[in-house]
C-alpha positions in Angstrom: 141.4 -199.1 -114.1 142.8 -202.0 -115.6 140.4 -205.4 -115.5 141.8 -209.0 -116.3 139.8 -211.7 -117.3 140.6 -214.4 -114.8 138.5 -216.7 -117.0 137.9 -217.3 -120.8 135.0 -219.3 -122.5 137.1 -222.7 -122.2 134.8 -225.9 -122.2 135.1 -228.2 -119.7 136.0 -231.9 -119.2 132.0 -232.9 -119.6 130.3 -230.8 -122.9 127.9 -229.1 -119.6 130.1 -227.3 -117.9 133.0 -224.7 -117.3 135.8 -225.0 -115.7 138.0 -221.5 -114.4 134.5 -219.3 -113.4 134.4 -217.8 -110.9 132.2 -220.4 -108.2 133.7 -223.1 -109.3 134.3 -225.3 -106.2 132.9 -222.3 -103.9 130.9 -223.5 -101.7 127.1 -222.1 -102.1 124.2 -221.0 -99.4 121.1 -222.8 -99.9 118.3 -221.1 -98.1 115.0 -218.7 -97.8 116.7 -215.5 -98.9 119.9 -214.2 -99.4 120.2 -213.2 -95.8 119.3 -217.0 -95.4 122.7 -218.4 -94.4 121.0 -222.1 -94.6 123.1 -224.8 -95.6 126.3 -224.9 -97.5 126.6 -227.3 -100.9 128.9 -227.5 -103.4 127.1 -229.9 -106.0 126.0 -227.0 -108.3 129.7 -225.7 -108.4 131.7 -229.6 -108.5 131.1 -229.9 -112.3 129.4 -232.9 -112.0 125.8 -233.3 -114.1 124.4 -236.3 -111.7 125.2 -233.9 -108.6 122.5 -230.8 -107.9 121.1 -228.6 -105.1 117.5 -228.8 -105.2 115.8 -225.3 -105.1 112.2 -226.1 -102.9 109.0 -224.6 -103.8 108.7 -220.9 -103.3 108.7 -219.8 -99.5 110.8 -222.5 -98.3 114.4 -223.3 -99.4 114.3 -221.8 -102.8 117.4 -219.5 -102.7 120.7 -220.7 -104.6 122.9 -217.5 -103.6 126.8 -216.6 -103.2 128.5 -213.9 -101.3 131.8 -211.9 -103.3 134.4 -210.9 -100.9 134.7 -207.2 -102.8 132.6 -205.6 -105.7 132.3 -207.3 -108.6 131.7 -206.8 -112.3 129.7 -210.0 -113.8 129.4 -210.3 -117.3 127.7 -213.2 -118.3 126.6 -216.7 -116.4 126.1 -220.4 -117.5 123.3 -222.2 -115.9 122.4 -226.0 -116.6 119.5 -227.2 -114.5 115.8 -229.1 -114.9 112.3 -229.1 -113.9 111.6 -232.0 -111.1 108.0 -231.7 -112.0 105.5 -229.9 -114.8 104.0 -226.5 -113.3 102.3 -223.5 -114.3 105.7 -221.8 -113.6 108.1 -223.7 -115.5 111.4 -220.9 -114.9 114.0 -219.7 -112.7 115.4 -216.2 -111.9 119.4 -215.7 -111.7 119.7 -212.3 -109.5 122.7 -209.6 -108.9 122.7 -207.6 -105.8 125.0 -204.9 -104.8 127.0 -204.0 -101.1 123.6 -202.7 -99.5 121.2 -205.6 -100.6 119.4 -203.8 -103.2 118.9 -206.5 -106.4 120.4 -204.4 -109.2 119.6 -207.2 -112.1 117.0 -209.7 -112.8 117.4 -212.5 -115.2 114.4 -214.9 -116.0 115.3 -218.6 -117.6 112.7 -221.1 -118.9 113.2 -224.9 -118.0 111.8 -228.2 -118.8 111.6 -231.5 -117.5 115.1 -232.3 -118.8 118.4 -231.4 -118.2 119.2 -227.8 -120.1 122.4 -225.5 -120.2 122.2 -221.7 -120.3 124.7 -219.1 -121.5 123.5 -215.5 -121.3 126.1 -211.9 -121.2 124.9 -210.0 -118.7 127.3 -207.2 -117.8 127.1 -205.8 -114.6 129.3 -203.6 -112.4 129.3 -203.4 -108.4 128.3 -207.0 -108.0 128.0 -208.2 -104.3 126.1 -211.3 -104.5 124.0 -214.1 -107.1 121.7 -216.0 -106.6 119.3 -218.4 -108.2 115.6 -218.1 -107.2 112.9 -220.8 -107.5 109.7 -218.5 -108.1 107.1 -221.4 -108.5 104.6 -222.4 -105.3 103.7 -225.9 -106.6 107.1 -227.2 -107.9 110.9 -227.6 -106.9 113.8 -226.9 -109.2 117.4 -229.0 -109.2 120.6 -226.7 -110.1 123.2 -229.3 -111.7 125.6 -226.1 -112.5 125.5 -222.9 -111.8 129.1 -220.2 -112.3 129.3 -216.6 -113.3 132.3 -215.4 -115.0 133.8 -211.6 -113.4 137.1 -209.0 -114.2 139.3 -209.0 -111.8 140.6 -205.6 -110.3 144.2 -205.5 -110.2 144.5 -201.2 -109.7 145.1 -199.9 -106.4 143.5 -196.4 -105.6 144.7 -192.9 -105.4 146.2 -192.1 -102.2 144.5 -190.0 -99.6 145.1 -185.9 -99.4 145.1 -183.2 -97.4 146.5 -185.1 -94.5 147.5 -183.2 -91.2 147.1 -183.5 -87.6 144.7 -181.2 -84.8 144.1 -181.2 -81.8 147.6 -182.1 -80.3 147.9 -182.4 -76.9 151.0 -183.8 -74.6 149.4 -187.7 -74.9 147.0 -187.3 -77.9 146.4 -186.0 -81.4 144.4 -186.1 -84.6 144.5 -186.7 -88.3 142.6 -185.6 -91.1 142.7 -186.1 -94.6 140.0 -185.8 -98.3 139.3 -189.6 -99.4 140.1 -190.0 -102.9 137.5 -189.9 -105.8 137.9 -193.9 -107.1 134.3 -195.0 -107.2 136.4 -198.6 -105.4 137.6 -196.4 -102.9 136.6 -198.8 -99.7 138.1 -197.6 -96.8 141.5 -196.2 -95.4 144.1 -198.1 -93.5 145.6 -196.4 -90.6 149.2 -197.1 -89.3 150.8 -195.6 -86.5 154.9 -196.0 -86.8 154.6 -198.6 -89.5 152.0 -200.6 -86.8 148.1 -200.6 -88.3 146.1 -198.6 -85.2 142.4 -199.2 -87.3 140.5 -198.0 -90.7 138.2 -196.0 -91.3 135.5 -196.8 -93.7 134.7 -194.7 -97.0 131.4 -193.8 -95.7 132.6 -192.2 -92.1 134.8 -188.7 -91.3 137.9 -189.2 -92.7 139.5 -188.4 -88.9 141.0 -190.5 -86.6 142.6 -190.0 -83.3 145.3 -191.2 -81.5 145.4 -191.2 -77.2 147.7 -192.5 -74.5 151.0 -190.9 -76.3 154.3 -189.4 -74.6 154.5 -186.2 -74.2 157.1 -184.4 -76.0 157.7 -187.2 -79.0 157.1 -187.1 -83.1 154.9 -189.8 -84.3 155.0 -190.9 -88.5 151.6 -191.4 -89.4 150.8 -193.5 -92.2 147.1 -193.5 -94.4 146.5 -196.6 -97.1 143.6 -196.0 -99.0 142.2 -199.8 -99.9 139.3 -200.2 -102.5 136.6 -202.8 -102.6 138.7 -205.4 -104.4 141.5 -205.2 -101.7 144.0 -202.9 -104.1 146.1 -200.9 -101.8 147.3 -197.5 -102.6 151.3 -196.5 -101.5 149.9 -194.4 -98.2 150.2 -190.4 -97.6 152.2 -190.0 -93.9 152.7 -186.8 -91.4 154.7 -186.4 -88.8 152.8 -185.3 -85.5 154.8 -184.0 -82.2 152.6 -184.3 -78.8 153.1 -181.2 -76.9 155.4 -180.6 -73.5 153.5 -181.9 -70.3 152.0 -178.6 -69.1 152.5 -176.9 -65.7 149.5 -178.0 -63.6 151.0 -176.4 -60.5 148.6 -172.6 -59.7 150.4 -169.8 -59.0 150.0 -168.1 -55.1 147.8 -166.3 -54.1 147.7 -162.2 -54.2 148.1 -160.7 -50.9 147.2 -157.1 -48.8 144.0 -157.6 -50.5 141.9 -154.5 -49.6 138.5 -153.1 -50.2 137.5 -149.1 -49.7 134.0 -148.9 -50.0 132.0 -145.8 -50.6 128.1 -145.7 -50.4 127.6 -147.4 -53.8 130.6 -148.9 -55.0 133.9 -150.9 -53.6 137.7 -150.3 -54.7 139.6 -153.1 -54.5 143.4 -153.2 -54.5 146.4 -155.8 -53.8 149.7 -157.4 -54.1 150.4 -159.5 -57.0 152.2 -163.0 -56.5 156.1 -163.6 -57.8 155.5 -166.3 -59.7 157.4 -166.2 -62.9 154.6 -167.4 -65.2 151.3 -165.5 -63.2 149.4 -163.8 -65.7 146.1 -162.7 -64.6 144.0 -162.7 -61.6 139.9 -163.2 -62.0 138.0 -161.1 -59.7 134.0 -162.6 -58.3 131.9 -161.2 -56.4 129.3 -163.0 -53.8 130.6 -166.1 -55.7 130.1 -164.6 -59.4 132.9 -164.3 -62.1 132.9 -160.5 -62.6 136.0 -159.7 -65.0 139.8 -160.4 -65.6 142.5 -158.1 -64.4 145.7 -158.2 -66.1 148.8 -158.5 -64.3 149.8 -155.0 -65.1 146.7 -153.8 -62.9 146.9 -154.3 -58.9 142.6 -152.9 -58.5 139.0 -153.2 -59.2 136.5 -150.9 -59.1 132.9 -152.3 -58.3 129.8 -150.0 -59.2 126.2 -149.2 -58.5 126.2 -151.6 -55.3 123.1 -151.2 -52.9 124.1 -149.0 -49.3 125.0 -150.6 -46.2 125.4 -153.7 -47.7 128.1 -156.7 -47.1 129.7 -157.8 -50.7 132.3 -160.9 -50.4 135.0 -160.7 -52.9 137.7 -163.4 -54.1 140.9 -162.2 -56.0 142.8 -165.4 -57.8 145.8 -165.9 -59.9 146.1 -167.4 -62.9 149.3 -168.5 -65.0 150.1 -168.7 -68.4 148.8 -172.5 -68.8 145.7 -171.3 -66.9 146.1 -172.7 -63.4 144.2 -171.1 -61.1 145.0 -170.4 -57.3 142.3 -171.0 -54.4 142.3 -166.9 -54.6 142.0 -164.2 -51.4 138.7 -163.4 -49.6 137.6 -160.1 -48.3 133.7 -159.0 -47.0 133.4 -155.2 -47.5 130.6 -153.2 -46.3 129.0 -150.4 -48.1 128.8 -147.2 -46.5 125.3 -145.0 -45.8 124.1 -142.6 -48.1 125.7 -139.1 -47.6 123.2 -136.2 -48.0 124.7 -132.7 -49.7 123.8 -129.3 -49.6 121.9 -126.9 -51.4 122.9 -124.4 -54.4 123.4 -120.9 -53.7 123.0 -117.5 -55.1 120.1 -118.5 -57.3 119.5 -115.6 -59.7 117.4 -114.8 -62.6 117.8 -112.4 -65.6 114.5 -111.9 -67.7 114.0 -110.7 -71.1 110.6 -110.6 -72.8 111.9 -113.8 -74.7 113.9 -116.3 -72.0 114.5 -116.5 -68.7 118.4 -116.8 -67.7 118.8 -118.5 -64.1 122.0 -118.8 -62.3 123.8 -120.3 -59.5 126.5 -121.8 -57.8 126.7 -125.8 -57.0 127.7 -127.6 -53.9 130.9 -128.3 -53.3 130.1 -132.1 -51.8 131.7 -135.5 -53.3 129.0 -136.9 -53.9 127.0 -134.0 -56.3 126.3 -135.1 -59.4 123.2 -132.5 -61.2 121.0 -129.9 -60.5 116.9 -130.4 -61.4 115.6 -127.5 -62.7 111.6 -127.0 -62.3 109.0 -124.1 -63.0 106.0 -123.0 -62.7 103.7 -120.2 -64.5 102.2 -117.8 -61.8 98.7 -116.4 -63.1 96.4 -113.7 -62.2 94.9 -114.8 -58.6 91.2 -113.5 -57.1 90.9 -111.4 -54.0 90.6 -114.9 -51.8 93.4 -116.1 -53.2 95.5 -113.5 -52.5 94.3 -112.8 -49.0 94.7 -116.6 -48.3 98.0 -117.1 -50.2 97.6 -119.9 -53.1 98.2 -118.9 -56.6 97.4 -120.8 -59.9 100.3 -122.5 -61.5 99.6 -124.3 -65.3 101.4 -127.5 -66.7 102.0 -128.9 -63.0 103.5 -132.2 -62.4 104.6 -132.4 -58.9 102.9 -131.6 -55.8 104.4 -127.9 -55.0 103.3 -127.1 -58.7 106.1 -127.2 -60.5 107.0 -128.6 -63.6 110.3 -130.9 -64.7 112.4 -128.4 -67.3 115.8 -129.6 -67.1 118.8 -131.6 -65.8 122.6 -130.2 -65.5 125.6 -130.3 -64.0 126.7 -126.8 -65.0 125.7 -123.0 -63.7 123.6 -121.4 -65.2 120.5 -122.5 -68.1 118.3 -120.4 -70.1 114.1 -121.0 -70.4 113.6 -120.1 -74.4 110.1 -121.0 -73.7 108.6 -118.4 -71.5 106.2 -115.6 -72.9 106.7 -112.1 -72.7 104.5 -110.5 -70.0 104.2 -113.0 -67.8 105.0 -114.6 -64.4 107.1 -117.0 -63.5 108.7 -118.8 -60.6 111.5 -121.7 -60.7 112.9 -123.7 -58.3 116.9 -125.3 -58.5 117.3 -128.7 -56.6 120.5 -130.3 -56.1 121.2 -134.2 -56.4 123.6 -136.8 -55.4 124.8 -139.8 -57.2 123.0 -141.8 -55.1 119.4 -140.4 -56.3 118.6 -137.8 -52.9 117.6 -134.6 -53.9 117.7 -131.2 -52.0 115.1 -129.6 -50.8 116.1 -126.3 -53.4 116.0 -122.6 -54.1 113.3 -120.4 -55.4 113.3 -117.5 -57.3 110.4 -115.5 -59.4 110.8 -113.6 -62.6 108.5 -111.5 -65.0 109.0 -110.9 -68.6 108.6 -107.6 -70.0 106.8 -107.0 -72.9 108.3 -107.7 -76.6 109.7 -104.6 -78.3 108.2 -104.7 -81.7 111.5 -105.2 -84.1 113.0 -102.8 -86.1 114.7 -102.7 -89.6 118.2 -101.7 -89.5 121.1 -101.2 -92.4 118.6 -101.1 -95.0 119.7 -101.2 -98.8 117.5 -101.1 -101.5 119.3 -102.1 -105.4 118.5 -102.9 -108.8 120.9 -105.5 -110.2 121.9 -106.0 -114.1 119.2 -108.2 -114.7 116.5 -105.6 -113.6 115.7 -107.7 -110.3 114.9 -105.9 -107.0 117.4 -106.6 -103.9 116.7 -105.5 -100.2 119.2 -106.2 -97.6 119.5 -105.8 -93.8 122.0 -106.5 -91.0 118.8 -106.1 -88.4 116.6 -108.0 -87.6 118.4 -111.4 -87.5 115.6 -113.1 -85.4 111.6 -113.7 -86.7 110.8 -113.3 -90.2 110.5 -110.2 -92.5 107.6 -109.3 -94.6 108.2 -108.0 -98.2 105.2 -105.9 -100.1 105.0 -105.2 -103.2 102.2 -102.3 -104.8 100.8 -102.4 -101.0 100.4 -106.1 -101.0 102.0 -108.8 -99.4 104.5 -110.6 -101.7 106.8 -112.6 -99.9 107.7 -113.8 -96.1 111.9 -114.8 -95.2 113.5 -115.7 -92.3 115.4 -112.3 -91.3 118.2 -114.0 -90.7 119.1 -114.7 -94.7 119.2 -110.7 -94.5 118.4 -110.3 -98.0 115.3 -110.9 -100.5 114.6 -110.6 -104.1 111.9 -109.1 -106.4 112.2 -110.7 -109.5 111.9 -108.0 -112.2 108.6 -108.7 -113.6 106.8 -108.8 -109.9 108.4 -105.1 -109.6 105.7 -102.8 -109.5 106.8 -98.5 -109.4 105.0 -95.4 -107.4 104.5 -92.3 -109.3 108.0 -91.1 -109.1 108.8 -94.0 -111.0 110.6 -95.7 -107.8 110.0 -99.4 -107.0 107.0 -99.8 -104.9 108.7 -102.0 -102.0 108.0 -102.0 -98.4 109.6 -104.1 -95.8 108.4 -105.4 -92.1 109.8 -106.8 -90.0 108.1 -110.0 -87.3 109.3 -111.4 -84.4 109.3 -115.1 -83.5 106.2 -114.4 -81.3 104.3 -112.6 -84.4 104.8 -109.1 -83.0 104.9 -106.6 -86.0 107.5 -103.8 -86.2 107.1 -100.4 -88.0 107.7 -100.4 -92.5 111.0 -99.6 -93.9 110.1 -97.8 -97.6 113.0 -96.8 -99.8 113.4 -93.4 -100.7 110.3 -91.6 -102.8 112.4 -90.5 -105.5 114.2 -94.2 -106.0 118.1 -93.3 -104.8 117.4 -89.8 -102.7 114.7 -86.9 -101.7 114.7 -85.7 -104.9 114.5 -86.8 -108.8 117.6 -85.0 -109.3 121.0 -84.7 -107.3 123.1 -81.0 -106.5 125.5 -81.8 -109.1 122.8 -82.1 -112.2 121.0 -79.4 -110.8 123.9 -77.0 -111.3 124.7 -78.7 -114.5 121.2 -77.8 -115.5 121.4 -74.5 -114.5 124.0 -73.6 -116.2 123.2 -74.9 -119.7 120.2 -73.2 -119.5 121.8 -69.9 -118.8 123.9 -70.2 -122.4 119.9 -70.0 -123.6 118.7 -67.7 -121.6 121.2 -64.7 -121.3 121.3 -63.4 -124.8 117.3 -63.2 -124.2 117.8 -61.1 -120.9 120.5 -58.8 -122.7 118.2 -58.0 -125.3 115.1 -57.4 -122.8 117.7 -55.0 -120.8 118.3 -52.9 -124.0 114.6 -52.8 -125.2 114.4 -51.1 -121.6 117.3 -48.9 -121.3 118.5 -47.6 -124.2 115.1 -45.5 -124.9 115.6 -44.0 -121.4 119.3 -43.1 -122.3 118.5 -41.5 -125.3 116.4 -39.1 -123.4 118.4 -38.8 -120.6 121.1 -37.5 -123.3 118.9 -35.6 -125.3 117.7 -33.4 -122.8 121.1 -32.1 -121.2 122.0 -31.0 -124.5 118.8 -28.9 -124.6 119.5 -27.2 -121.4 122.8 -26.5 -122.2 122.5 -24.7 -126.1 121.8 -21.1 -126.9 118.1 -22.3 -128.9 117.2 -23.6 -125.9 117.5 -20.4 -123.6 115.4 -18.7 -126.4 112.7 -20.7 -126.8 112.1 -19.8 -122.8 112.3 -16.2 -123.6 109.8 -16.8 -126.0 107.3 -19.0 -123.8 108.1 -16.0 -120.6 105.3 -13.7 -122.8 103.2 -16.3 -121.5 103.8 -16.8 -118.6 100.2 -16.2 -117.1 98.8 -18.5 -120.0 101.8 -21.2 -119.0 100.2 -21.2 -115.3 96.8 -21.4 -116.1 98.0 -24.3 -117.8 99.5 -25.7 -115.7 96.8 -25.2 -113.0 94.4 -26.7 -115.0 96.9 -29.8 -115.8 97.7 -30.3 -112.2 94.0 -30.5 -111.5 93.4 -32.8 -114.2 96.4 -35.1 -113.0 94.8 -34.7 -110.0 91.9 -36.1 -110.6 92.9 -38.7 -112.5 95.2 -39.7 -110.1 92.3 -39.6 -107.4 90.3 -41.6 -110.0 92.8 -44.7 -110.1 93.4 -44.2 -106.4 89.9 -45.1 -105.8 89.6 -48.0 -108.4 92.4 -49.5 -106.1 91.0 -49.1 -103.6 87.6 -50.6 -104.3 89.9 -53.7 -105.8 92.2 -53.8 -102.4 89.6 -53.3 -99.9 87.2 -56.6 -101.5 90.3 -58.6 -100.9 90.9 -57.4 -97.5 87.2 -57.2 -96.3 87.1 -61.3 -97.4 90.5 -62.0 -95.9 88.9 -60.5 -92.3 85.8 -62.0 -93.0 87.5 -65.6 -93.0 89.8 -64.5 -90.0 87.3 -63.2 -87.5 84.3 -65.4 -88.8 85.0 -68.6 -90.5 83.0 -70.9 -91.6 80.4 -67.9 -92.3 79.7 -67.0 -95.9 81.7 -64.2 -97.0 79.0 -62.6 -98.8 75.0 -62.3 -98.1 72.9 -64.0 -100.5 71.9 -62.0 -103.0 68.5 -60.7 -103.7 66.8 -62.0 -106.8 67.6 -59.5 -110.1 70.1 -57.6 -108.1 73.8 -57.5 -107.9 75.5 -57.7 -104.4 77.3 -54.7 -103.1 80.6 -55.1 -102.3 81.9 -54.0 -98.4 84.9 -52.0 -98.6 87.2 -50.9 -95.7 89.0 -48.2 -97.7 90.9 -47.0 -94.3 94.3 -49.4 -94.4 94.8 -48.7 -98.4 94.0 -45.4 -98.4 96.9 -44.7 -95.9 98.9 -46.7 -98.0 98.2 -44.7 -101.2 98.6 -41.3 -99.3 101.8 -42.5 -98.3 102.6 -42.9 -102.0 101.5 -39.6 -103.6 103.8 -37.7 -100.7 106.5 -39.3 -102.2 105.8 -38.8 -105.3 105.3 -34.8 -104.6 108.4 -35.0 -103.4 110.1 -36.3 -106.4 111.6 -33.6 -109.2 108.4 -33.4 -111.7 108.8 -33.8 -115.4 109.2 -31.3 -117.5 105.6 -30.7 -119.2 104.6 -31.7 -123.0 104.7 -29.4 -125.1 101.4 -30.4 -126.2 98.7 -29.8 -123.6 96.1 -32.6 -122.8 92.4 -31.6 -122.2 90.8 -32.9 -118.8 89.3 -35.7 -119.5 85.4 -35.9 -118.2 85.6 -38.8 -114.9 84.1 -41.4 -115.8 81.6 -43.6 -113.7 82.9 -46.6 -112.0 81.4 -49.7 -113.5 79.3 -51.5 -112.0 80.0 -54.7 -110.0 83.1 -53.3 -108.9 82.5 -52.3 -105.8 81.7 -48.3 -106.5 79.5 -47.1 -103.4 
């Protein structure tokens, strides 16, 4: 902002005084305040010394001031003016207000009894007023001259942005703009075609408005922003065009307006009009706006009215600049509530778990879901069942039953039943309108719960030495896992498998894992173990193909042993066999029996006595057998015919028991043998002949008699 000094220090024609500031010749306010217009003088402006304003004592006329017409910077004042008489306040104050009143600089200057001039800078910017103030109660001051010296402004502000119109209409419009940011700015000049319509002060919304326009025309708008020294900037202009005088003519009216009511609700339907610009139509009811149909749309359906009641409805068109028609009437009353019929076939289907019911729905209009409702029936006393009345649990109607579900469909299942138990249901029917049927009844009773079973069991060890059991059955309840007998770990049975970490493993005496597996139902009901196999993968420790593996590497050990046992045995026996035909058939043979035929008689006795003495030994081992035998058999009876009984008496003291011995089944036996052996070819005698040998006694303890 450029200022120009519109006055210099230049002295005037008397050594006083200026001439060139800015009061001189202004007239000045002499009054109480400087909202005192008071009187108007000139003599402290005139640049005369004998002429003055006289500034009364304090609370009277004691205000010297002057008015700028915009804001001004001050920089200094010249004051020449006197005391009229010696008080204790001997000074004057020279004061700078701004646009709202507000005193923005104080200046205090001693005087005397005599005439005195005062120069003094005092810079200032945004100066609205001066004034000189007497301050002193007792004593009046006279002002011979009194001028301040200002810049002038000569810059005009920045113009004003942002501008553009709203709100246009066919006779009306208007503009906005941003003020610009000159600290001067003052206000903004508004001009309509080049003619100015009004301002609009810095202070207020920067909007104004124009009204009373044609319709249909372009108007240049023109803003001049002015600041407080009366610069003018160049002026930011728009061109605004008011709109095309709108249709205010309605479209007709719909016709064939009709309403089909029903016992809750209304269906309205009708004709739209041919007007070129109809648009919509608005639908009331009872004098209500309800909603907007489009014009696309010829009814309206109106809901969840009362029954037998009289609704007034009114249909209007609307255009495209919004007229709206007087609209069609029509009263419609709704109808009474229908009543529907029951379900039928009610059936039920019980397991020990649920309860599936069954049936089929009414084939009315107005159906709209079944209520399902139950009660549990439990054991009833002899007067209750001579008189009728059972007990029912959880009841919340009057009849006993209680609420279990709502649906539209066929058929629902009870999951909360118990097995062993008693039930009875009931399946009402109801209509939209709330009515329900009077219903069906059927009673069921659950069995009692299988106890589950464990089915597709699999029992592995993976790589990691960890124990896995699976199973495809049960997928229901929970399955218990032990471990060494006890319990280790509970799963759902429906994740079908479980795992025993390695170091939980614990083994049976085969060296198998130790595992058992039980299965629960939901209710808690137990089924029967699962065990893996004894041996760990089968029945035995050993499968059919390492037996025979076995087998036969131990007969490459054991058959040279059993060859050499067989020719231990046989070859003696062969050698004799051989030996002896060749005797029988040589010539030394035949007389060595000629030689033996001389003793013949001696040969017999012999042999008598030899077969006597084979005879009784013979008889001798018989009877030891038989003594053996027949304690074995006399204790096997013994337990058969008596047992429990002691098999032998108690024995006396000092003395051996004696045996009982039933000789009669071995010695049958025995006889049996030494016919057949009678029979057989004898031996051909030793050459060397054996003396009988004395019997000896049987020992004792052995069951001798």
């Amino acid at each position: 902002m450029v200022f120009v000094f519109t006055v210099g220090m230049l002295p005037v024609t008397k050594s006083f005084a200026y001439t060139g500031g800015s009061l001189e010749g202004k007239t000045l306010r002499l009054g109480t305040s400087i909202t005192d217009n008071g009187i108007g003088t000139n003599n402290s402006t005139d640049g005369n010394e004998t002429t003055g304003a006289t500034l009364e004592k304090n609370g009277l006329k004691d205000t010297l001031w002057y008015e700028f017409t915009s804001l001004t910077e001050v920089f200094s004042f010249r004051l020449r003016a006197k005391l009229d008489t010696t008080a204790a306040n001997n000074a004057v104050y020279v004061l700078y207000f701004d646009q709202n009143g507000v005193e923005i600089h104080r200046q205090l200057v001693q005087l005397s009894t005599a005439a005195t001039t005062t120069d003094i800078d005092t810079p200032k910017n945004g100066v609205k007023k001066v004034a000189v103030l007497n301050p002193s109660p007792d004593a009046s001051r006279t002002i011979y001259e009194f001028d301040v010296f200002t810049n002038t402004d000569t810059t005009p502000p920045m113009n004003v942005s942002n501008l553009n119109s709203s709100n246009v209409t066919d006779t009306s419009f208007s503009v906005n703009w941003i003020k610009p940011n000159d600290l001067d700015y003052d206000k903004a000049e508004i001009y309509l075609d080049g003619v100015l319509k009004g301002s609009v002060a810095a202070t207020n919304i920067q909007n104004y408005s124009f009204s009373g326009l044609l319709s249909d025309k372009s108007f240049i708008v023109k803003v001049v922003s002015v600041d407080r020294t009366g610069n003018k900037s160049s002026g930011s202009t728009v061109t605004v065009k008011t709109n095309v005088k709108p249709d205010v003519t309605a479209p007709g009216n719909v016709t064939d307006l009709i309403g089909t009511p029903t016992y809750n609700a209304v269906s309205l339907s009708w004709t739209n009009p041919p007007d070129q610009d109809f648009a919509r139509v608005k639908v009331y009811e009872n004098g209500v706006y309800k909603r907007t149909v489009t014009k696309d749309n010829t009814t309206a359906l109106f809901e969840n009215l009362e029954p037998e009641t009289v609704y007034a409805f009114k249909v209007t068109s609307i255009d495209n600049t919004g007229n709206e028609s007087t609209g069609a009437t029509i009263e419609v009353k709704t109808l009474k509530i229908p009543e529907i019929s029951d379900i039928k076939d009610l059936k039920a289907e019980a397991k020990f778990d649920r309860v599936k019911l069954s049936w089929e729905l009414p084939q009315d209009q107005y159906f709209h879901h079944v209520n399902i409702y139950r009660k549990e029936i439990e054991d009833q006393s002899f007067f209750e069942d001579m008189f009728g009345s059972s007990s029912v649990s959880a009841a919340t109607t009057e009849d006993g039953y209680t609420p279990m579900f709502e649906t539209n469909g066929t058929y629902w299942t009870d999951l909360t039943v118990k097995s062993d138990a008693d039930y009875k249901y009931k399946v009402t029917a109801e209509n939209t309108a709330g009515y329900e049927t009077q219903g069906l009844e059927v009673e069921a009773s659950t069995p009692q719960e299988t106890p589950p079973k464990m089915e597709d069991v699999e029992y592995k060890e993976n790589e990691n030495g960890d124990y896995v059991v699976t199973w495809k059955n049960p997928i229901t309840g929970k399955v218990k896992i032990f471990v060494g007998g006890n319990e280790y770990l509970t799963v759902p049975a429906a994740q079908g498998t479980a795992t025993i970490p390695k170091a939980d493993l614990k083994y049976n005496s085969y060296g198998a894992p130790d595992v058992t597996v039980k299965p629960v139902s939901d209710s808690g009901l137990e089924g029967e173990e699962e065990t893996p196999p004894k041996f760990g993968n089968g029945d035995t420790p050993f499968s059919v193909g390492e037996l025979l593996q076995t087998g036969n590497g131990l007969l490459w050990y054991v058959s040279p042993l059993l060859l050499l046992a067989l020719a231990f045995l046989l070859v003696p026996k062969l050698r004799g066999l051989i030996t002896q035909n060749i005797k029988k058939d040589s010539p030394r043979s035949e007389k060595a029996l000629e030689r033996r035929t001389g003793r013949s008689e001696e040969r017999e006795l012999r042999t008598e006595n030899k077969e006597q003495q084979h005879e009784k030994i013979e008889r001798d081992h018989i009877e030891r057998q038989d003594r053996h035998v027949g304690r074995e058999f006399n204790g096997k009876v013994e337990k058969i015919e008596a047992p429990g009984r002691p098999i032998r008496e108690e024995n006396r003291v000092g003395e051996k028991p004696t045996p009982i011995i039933e000789r009669r089944a071995t010695k049958e036996r025995h006889l049996r043998v030494r016919e057949a052996r009678q029979k057989r070819e004898p031996r051909e005698p030793s050459r060397r002949v054996r003396e009988a040998r004395t019997p000896r006694e049987p020992r004792k303890g052995r069951g001798a008699s």
